[in-house]
C-alpha positions as CSV (number, residue, x, y, z in Angstrom):
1,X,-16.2,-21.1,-47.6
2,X,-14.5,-24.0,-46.1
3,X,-11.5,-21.8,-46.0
4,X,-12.9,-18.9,-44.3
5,X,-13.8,-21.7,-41.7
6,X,-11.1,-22.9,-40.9
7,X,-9.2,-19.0,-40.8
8,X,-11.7,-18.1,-37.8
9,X,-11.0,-21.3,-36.4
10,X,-7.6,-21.4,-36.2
11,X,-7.9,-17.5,-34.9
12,X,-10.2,-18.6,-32.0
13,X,-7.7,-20.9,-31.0
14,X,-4.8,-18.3,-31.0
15,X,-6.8,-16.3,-29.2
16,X,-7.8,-18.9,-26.7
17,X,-4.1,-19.6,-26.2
18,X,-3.0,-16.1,-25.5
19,X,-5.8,-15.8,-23.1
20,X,-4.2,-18.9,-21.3
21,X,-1.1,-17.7,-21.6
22,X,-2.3,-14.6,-20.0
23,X,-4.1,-16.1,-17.4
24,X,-1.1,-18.2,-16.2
25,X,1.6,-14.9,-16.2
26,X,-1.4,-13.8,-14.0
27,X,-1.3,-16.3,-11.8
28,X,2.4,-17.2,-11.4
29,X,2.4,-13.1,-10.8
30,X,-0.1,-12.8,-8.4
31,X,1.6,-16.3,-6.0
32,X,5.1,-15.3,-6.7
33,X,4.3,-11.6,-5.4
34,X,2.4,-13.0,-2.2
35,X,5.7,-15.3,-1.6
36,X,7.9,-12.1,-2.3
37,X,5.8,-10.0,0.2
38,X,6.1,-12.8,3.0
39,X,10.0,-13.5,2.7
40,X,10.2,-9.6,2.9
41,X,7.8,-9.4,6.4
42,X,9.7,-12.3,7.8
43,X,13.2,-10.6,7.0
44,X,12.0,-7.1,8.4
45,X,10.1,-8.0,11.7
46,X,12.5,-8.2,14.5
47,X,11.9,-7.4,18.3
48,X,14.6,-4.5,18.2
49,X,13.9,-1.9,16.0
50,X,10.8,-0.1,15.2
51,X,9.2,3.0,13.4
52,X,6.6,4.0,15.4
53,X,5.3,7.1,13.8
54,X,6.2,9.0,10.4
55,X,5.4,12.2,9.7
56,X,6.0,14.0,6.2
57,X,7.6,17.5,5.5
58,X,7.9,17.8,2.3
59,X,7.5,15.4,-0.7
60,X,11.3,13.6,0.1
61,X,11.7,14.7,3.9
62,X,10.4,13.1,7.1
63,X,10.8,13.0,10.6
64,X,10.2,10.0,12.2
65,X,10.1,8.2,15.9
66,X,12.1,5.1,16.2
67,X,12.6,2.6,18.7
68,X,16.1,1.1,19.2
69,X,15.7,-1.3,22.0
70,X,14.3,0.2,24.7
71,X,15.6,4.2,23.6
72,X,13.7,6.3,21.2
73,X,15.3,7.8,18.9
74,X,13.7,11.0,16.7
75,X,15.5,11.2,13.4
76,X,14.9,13.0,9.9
77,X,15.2,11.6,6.7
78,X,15.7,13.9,3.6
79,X,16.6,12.7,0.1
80,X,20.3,11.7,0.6
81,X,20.9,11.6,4.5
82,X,19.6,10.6,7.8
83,X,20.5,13.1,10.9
84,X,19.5,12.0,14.3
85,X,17.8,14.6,16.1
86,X,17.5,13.8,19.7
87,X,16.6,11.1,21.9
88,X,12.9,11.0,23.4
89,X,11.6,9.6,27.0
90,X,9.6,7.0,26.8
91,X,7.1,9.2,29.5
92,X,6.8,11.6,26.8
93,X,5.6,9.8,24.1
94,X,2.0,8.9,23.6
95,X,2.0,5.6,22.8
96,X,-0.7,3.5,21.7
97,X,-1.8,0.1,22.4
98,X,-0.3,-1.9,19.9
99,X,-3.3,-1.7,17.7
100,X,-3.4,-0.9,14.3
101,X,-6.6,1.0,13.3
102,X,-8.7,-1.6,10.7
103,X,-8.0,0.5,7.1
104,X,-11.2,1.5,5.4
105,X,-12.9,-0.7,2.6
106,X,-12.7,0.7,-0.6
107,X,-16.4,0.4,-1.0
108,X,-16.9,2.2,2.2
109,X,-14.4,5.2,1.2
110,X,-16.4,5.0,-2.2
111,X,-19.8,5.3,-0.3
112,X,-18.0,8.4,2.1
113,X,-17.5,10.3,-1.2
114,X,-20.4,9.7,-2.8
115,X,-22.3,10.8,-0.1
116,X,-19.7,13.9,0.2
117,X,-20.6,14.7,-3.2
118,X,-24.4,14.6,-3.1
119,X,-24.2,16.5,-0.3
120,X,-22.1,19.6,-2.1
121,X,-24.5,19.4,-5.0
122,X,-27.2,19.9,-3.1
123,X,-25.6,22.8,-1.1
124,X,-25.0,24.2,-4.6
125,X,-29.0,23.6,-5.9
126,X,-30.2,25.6,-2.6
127,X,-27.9,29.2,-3.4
């Protein structure tokens, strides 16, 4: 009895130890990626070269707008090369104010398709 004790002790405590283990690689994980992610923003921001918009072909090709100074440059971007294609005016770009729409909230694209999906079940209940 004593034995059998003493077994589920000592497995609670590996347990408890792996668990803290766990939670430390966690947390060294989650503050190393942050500093990671900052040291990357800091090294890519600059005041001379921009993407301003992206626009996908295909799964590995683009086209893309870029700003080079004060020239804009359009340039596509397949799987193994670059090619520029031809330099824009900035009077015929639409530009926008600097901006950058807010992103969604996952809970309020979960509550958009929720509310998408009630709605095509009850399309399907009136036919």
């Amino acid at each position: 009895m004593l034995l059998t004790i003493s077994e589920t002790a000592d497995s609670y405590m590996q347990f408890m130890t792996v668990l803290i283990l766990f939670l430390f690689v966690l947390t060294v994980t989650y503050f190393v990626t942050r500093w990671v992610a900052g040291y990357q923003k800091g090294r890519v921001s600059n005041a001379n070269l921009e993407v301003v918009e992206t626009i996908g072909l295909t799964g590995n090709k683009y086209i893309q707008i870029l700003r080079i100074g004060q020239k804009y440059l359009a340039v596509a971007i397949c799987k193994d090369t670059v090619t520029m294609l031809t330099e824009i005016s900035e009077q015929d770009l639409i530009l926008s104010d600097g901006s950058v729409p807010k992103a969604m909230s996952f809970k309020n694209i979960l509550d958009k398709m929720q509310k998408k999906t009630i709605l095509e079940k009850e399309d399907g209940r009136d036919e």
